[in-house]
N, C-alpha and C positions, 0 to 999 in steps of 0.2 A: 784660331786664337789660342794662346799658351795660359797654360793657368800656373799661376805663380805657385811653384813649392816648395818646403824647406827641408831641410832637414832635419828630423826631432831622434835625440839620441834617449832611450826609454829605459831603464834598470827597474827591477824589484828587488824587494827581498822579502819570500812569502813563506813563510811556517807552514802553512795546511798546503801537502800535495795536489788534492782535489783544487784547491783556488790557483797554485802557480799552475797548476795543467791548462786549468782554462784560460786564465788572462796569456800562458803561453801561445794557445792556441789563436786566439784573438790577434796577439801580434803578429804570428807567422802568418796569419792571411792582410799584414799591413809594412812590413817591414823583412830587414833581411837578419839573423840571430849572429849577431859579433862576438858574442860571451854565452856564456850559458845561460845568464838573467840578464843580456845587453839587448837590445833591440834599438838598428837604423832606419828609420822610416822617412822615406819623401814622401808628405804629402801637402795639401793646401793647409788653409788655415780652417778651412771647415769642416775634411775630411780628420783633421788635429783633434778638432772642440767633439766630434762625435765619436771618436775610438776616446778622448781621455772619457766622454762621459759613460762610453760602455765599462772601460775599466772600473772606474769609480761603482759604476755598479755591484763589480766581481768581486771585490775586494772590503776586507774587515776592515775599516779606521782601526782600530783598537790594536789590532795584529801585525799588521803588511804597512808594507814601505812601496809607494811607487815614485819614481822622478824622472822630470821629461825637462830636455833639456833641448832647445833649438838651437841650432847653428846657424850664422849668418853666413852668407854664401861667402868672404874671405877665408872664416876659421872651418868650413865645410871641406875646402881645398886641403886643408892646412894639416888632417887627419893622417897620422905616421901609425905604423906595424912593424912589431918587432917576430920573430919567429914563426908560428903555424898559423897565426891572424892573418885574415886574409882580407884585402880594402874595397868596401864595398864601391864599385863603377857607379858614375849617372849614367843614367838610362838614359838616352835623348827620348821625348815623347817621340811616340809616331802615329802619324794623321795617314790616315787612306781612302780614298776619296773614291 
């Protein structure tokens, strides 16, 4: 069985070193780093709702900027690179039985 995922495209923009280190670290074990504050992440819609609520935890309301943006699988394809940008591949899942 395939679990539906999307793709959520993730930006900050954090003031305190100590808070972007962490919420960095958080996405590099969910996604792949496009920018230096960009983060592409496939995941479901529930592994989504539990990485935004870990962020939400790491992060100042008052200070930091987070935005998460999903793509629907047309504008997913649709993703262009100009210069040293490199395009992040789907993964096809793999089942091993």
């Amino acid at each position: 069985m395939s679990k539906n995922r999307s793709r959520y495209v993730i930006a900050y923009d954090i003031p305190s070193d100590k808070r972007r280190n962490r919420i960095a670290r958080v996405l590099e074990g969910h996604g792949e780093r496009v920018q230096y504050s960009v983060f592409e992440c496939r995941l479901t819609g529930k592994q989504f709702a539990a990485l935004w609520k870990e962020l939400g935890e790491l992060a100042e309301p008052k200070e930091d900027s987070l935005r998460a943006y999903r793509l629907c699988p047309a504008c997913a394809g649709w993703v262009k690179t100009v210069g040293q940008a490199v395009q992040v591949e789907e993964v096809p899942e793999v089942y091993i039985v």
